[in-house]
N, C-alpha and C positions, 0 to 999 in steps of 0.2 A: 324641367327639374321639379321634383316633386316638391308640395309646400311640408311643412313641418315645423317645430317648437325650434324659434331664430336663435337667443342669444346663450352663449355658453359659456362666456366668462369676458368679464370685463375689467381692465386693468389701466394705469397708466403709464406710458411707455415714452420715453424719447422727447419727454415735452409735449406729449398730447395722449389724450382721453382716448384707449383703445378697444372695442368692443369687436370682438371673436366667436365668428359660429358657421356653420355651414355651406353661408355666400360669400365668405371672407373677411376680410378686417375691416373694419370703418374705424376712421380714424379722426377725431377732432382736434383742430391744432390749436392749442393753448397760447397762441399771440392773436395780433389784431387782424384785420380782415386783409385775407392775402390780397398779393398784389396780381395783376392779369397775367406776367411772365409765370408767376408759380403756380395759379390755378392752372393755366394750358401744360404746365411742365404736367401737373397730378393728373391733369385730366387723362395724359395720352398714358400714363401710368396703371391709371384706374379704372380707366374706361368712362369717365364719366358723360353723364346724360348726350347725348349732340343737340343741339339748339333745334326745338320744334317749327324756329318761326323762318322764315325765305330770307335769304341777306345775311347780311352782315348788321350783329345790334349797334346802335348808333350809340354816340357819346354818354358819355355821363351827363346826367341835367345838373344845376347847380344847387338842386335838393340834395342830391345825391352828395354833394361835396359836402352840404350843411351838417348832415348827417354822419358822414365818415369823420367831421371836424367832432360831433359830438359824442361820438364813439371814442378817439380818441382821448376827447379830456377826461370823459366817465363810464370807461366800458360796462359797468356796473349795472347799466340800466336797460330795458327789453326793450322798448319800446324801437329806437332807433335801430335797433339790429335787424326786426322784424319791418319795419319800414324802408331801410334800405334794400333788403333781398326783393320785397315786392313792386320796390320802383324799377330792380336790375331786373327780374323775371318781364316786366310789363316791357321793356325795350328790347327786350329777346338776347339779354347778357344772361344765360341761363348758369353757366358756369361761374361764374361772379356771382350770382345768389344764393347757388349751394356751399360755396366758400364763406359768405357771409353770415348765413344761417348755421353752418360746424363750426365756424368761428365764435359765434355768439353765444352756442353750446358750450364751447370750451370755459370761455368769458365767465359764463356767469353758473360755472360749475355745474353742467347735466339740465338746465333749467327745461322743465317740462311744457311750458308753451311753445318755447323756441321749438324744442324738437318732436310735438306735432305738427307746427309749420312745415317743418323740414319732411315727415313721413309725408305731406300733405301734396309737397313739391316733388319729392321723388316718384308719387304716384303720377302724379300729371305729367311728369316726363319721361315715364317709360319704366320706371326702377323700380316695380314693386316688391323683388326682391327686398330690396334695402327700404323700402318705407315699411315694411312689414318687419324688419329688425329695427327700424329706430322706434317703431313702435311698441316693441317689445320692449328697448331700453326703458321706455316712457314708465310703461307698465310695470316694470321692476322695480323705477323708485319709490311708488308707493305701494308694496305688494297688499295691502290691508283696504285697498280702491278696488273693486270689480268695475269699474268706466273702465280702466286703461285697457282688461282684456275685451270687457264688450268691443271696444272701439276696433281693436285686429279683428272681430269677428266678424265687422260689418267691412272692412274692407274686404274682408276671404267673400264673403256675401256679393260683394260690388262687383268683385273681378268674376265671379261666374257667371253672376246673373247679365253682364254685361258687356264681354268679350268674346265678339263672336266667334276667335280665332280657334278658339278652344277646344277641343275633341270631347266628345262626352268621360270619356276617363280621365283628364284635367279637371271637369269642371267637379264631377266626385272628389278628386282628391283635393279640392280648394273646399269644398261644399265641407270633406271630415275637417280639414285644418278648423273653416269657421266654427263648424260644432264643437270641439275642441276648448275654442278660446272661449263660447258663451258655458260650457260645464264650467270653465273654470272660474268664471265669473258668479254662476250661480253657487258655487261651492264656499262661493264667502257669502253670498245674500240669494237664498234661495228665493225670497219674493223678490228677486229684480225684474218687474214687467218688461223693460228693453231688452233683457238678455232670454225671458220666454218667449218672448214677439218673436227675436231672429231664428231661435230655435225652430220653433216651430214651423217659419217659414225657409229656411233651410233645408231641413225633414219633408219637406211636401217636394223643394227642388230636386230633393234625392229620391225620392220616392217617382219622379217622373223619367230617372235616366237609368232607375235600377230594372231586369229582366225578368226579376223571381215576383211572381205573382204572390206569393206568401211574405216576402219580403216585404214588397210595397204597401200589401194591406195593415202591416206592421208598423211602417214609420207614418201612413197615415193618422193611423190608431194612438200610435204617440206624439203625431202633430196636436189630431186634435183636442187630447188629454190638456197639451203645452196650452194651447189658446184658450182652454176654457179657465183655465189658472189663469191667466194675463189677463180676463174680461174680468175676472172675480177680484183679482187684483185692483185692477185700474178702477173698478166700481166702488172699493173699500178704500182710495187712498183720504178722500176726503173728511173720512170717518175715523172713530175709536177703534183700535184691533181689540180681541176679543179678552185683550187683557185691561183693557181698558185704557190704554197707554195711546196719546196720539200717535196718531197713523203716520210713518215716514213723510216729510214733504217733498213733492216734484220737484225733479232737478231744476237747479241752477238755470236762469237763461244764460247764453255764451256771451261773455268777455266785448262789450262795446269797441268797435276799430278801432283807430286812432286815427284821429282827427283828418288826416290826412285823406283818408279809406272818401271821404265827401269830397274829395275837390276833383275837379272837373273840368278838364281843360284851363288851368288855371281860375276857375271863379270858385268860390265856396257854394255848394249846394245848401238852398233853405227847405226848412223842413215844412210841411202845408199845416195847416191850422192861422184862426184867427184872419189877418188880410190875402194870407195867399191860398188858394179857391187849390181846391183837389182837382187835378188834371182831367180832362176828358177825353177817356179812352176811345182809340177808333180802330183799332185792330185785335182780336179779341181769340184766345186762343186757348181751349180745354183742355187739360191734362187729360193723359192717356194715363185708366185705371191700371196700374201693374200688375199682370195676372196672379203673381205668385203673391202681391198682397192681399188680394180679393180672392181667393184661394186660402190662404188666412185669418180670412176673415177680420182685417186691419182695414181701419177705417179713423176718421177723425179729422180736427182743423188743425191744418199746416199755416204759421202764421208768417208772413216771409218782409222783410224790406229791401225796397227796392229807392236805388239811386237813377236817374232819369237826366240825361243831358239837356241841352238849348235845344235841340232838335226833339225830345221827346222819345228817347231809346232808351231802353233800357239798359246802362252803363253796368253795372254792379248791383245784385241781388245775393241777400243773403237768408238763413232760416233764423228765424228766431224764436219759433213754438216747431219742435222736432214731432215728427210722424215718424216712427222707424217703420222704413219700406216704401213711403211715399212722399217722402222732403225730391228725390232727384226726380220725380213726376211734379211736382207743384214746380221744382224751379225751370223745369225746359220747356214750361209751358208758358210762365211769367218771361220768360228772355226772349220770347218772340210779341210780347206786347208792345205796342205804340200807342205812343200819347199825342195827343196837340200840345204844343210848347205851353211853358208857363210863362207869364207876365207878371212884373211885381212893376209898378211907378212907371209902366210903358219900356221897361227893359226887358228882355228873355233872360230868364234864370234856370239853372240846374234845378231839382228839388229831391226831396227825401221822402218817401211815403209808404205806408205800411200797409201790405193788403191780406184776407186771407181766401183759403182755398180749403173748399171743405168739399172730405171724398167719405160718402156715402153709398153703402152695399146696398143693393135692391133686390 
């Protein structure tokens, strides 16, 4: 099915938050976190996701009860919502986390963290259909934000450049969708550097599946208009614009876990500094440069944390200084790192530590 502009109307219907467009209705239900009978009831209904993982998901842990108890007395709050869906996702209750996640949507009236969580989780489990329309809900509620449509852009971005499945006429028509969502990002903030970046290295992806030799010398030519704007950009943020007016400041870093996001097989991960010594790496592995971002001529330090078990794996990594084009090369290169364990007072500890990765064009 071809991709195209998701959401068409959005209403509330029946006791839940109904959003309507071209892959059908999504629907969030305005009580508390369904039960296992009625998510399998919707599931066979809706089709939803089938569990990626082998088996049958195992019990609820007694977080999970902690959490559903604190939902209950104060549905009000994100935190629990998004914590329980990610304890259900990690026991392979896949169906029980999407219920939780449209549930919490409902809950706290459209709330736009939850439902990037939610667009976040539909992508990893197959539906990018629908992560691509709650993304768009996302985007609708602050229509005066260009993030909400950059962010569909770089999933239209993620899915071609990264699904092998894909016929080269799929990956065009994901390639226009993304193009698409970064105009329309740029049409509120014509200097947005993240939404020149993709562009332009979108335009060079399409430029490599198009036939017309006039064609392709064309969207090169408007790639690399787009890049030399995004270097002149990124070079002037630090400074006065020519009005004299301070220069916009870099985005926000993203939203710290919760608490939870550290723990480790039941221990709390500590973070290195001071008595606990920075791990010493012994398996050592190089991100592979992305052609299409080296082709763009996108370069820069991806700065990432990484959570590390007793054993010295790396459990959970996340971005915390974004590269667009090169955060999912810096992180599939960190997930195959090993450590020697940590030691704190002669015990083995989890730990928390920040590393960076810097991709330079030669």
């Amino acid at each position: 099915m071809s991709p195209r502009r998701i959401v068409s109307s959005i209403a509330a219907m029946g006791g839940a938050l109904v959003v309507a467009g071209w892959y059908g209705t999504l629907a969030f239900p305005l009580t508390g976190v369904a039960t296992p009978a009625a998510t399998e009831s919707r599931a066979q209904g809706t089709q939803m996701p089938r569990d990626p993982r082998a088996g049958v998901p195992g019990p609820a842990t007694s977080r999970e009860q902690e959490l559903k108890a604190a939902i209950d007395a104060d549905p009000s709050q994100r935190a629990p919502w998004l914590d329980l869906a990610r304890l259900q996702e990690e026991r392979g209750a896949i169906v029980d986390a999407e219920a939780t996640l449209r549930s919490g949507i409902a809950a706290r009236s459209g709330d736009r963290h939850i439902l990037l969580a939610l667009a976040s989780f539909l992508n990893r489990t197959g539906e990018f259909d629908k992560a691509i329309a709650t993304l768009e809900l996302a985007a609708a509620q602050n229509p005066g934000d260009p993030s909400g449509h950059q962010l569909v852009a770089t999933y239209y971005w993620e899915k071609a450049q990264k699904d092998a499945s894909l016929s080269p006429a799929d990956k065009l028509m994901y390639l226009e969708s993304g193009l698409r969502a970064t105009d329309m990002a740029l049409s509120q903030r014509a200097d947005y550097v993240e939404a020149l970046t993709y562009k332009n290295i979108m335009l060079r992806m399409k430029a490599n599946l198009v036939t017309n030799a006039a064609q392709r010398e064309q969207l090169l030519a408007q790639a690399e208009t787009l890049r030399t704007r995004a270097m002149q950009l990124a070079r002037q943020r630090p400074a006065a614009n020519v009005n004299g007016d301070p220069a916009a400041p870099p985005p926000p870093p993203p939203p710290p876990p919760p608490s939870q996001y550290y723990e480790v097989d039941g221990q709390q991960a500590v973070r290195i500094g001071g008595n606990i010594p920075t791990p010493t790496k012994v398996q050592d592995v190089r991100p592979v440069y992305p052609p299409a971002a080296g082709d763009a001529g996108v370069s820069g330090t991806v700065i990432i944390e990484l959570v590390l078990d007793t054993q010295g794996t790396v459990r959970r990594s996340r971005i915390v200084r974004s590269i667009p084009g090169l955060d999912e090369a810096a992180l599939a290169a960190v997930r195959q790192w090993r450590f020697l364990p940590t030691t704190v007072d002669g015990v083995v500890v989890p730990v928390v530590m920040t590393v960076t990765m810097n991709f330079t064009l030669q």
